[in-house]
C-alpha positions in Angstrom: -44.8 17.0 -13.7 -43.7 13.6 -13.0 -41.3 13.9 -15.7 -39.7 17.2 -14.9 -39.5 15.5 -11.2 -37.3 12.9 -12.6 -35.2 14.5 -14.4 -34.6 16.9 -11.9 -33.9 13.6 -9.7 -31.7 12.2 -12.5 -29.5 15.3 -13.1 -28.8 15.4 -9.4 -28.1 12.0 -9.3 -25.4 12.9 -11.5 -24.1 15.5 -10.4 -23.1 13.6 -7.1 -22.0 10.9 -9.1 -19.7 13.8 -10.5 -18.6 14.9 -7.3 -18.0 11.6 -6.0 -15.5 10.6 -8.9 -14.0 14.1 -8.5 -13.1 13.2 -5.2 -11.9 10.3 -5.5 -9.6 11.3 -8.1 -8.2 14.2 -5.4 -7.7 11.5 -2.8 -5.7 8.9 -5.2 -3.7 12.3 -6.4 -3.0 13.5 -2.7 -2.2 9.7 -1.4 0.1 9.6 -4.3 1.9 12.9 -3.5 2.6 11.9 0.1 3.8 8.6 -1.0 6.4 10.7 -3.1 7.6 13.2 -0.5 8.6 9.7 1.5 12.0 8.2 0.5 12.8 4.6 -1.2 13.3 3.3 2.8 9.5 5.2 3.9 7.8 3.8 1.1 9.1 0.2 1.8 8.2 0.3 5.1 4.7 1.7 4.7 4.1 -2.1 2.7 3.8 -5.0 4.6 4.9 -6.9 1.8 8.3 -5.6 2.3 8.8 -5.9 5.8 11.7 -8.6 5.0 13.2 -6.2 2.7 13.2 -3.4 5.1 14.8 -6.1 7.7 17.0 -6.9 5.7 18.5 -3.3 4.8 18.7 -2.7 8.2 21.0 -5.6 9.1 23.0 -4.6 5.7 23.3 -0.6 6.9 22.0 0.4 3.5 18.9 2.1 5.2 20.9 5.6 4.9 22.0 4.8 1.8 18.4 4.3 0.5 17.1 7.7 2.3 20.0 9.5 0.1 19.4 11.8 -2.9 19.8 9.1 -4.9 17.9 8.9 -7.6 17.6 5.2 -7.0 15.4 2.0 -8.7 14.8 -0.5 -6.5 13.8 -3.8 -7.5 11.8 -5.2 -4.4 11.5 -8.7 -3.7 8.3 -8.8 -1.6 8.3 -11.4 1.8 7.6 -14.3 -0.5 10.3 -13.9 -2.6 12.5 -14.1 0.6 10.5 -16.9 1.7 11.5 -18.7 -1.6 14.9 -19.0 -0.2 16.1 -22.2 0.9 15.3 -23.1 4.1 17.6 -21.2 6.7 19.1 -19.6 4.0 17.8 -15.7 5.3 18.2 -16.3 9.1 21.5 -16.7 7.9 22.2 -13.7 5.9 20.8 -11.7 8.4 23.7 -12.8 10.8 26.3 -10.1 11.0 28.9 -12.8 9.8 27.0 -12.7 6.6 26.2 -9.3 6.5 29.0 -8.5 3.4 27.0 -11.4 1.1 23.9 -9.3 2.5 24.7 -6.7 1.7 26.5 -7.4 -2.3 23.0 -9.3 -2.9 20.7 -6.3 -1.9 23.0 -3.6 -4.0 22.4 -6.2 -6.7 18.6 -5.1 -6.6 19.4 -1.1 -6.9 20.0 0.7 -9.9 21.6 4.5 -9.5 18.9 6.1 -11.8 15.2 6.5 -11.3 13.4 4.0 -14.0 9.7 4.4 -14.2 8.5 1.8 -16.0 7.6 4.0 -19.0 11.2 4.0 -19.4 12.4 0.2 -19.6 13.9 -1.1 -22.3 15.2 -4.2 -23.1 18.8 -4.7 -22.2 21.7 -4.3 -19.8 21.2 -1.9 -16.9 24.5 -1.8 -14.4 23.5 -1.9 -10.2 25.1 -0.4 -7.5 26.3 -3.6 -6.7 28.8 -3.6 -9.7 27.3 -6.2 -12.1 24.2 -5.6 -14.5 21.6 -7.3 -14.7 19.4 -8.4 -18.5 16.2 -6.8 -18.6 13.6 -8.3 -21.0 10.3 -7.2 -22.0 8.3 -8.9 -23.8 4.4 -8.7 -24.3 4.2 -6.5 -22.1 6.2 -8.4 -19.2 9.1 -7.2 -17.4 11.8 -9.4 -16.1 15.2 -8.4 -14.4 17.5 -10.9 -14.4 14.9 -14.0 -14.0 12.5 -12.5 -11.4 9.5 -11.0 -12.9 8.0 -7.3 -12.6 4.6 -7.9 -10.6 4.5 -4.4 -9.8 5.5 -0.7 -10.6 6.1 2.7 -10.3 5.7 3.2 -6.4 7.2 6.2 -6.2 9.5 8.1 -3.9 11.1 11.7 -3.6 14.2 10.0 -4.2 13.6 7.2 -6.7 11.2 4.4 -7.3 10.3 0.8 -6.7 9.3 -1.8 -8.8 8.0 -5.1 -7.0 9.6 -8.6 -8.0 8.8 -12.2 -7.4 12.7 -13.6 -7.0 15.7 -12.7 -4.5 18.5 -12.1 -7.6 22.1 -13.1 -6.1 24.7 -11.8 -8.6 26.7 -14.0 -10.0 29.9 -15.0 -8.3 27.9 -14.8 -4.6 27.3 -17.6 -2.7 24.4 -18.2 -0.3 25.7 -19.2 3.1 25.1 -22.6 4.1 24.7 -24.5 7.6 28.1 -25.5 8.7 
């Protein structure tokens, strides 16, 4: 008897254990379908480690841009990659004086395809900014340019972001400096 009660415990143990991962699984799938009926511009704002970037866009006017059909790729510099900059060097940019070095440097981080990262391959990939940047992979490492990939795939109805650790300036752009 003891026996039949505990395997009679034991199968219901995992059965909810079943049901548990089942649900879980549903709530990953359903956060992850939201996060794709929002565009490039939602899903950047929605992470705090963009909030620079989304900044930024603004004082650029690319927000509409972003919240087109696209598709787009957008490679993200998170709040610490701006932070990287030197010193003043943002607060600057984001002056409307600036805002055409703003705005060439952010294009430089869009591509006008959507790339999951499935997809990358080594080699030249042109942005909306006019010059390409080098993509390199290599055990199992993605850099653009000479940021590095630390994240991927966060979708969006209209394209996808991939997070990087550097601001890229394209060549030929200079930063502004204090006069």
């Amino acid at each position: 008897m003891k026996h039949k009660l505990s395997a009679i415990a034991l199968a219901g143990l995992l059965g909810l254990a079943a049901v548990r991962a089942q649900q879980q699984q549903q709530t990953q799938q359903t956060q992850q379908t939201q996060q794709q009926q929002k565009d490039i511009v939602e899903v950047a704002s929605a992470n705090q480690d963009f909030s620079t970037l989304v900044t930024a866009l603004k004082a650029a006017d690319l927000v509409e841009t972003l919240k087109g059909d696209g598709p787009f790729t957008v490679f993200a510099p998170t709040n610490e990659a701006f932070a990287a900059l030197p010193a003043g060097t943002l607060d600057r940019l984001l002056q409307e004086e600036h805002k055409d070095t703003l705005t060439a440097i952010l294009k430089y981080h869009v591509v006008p395809s959507r790339i999951m990262a499935a997809d990358v391959q080594p080699g030249e990939v042109k942005t909306v900014q006019g010059k390409s940047l080098n993509v390199q992979k290599q055990q199992g490492k993605v850099t653009i340019g000479k940021a590095n990939v630390t994240q991927t795939d966060l979708a969006a109805q209209n394209g996808v972001i991939h997070v990087i650790d550097k601001v890229m300036i394209p060549e030929g752009v200079t930063l502004p400096r204090d006069s």
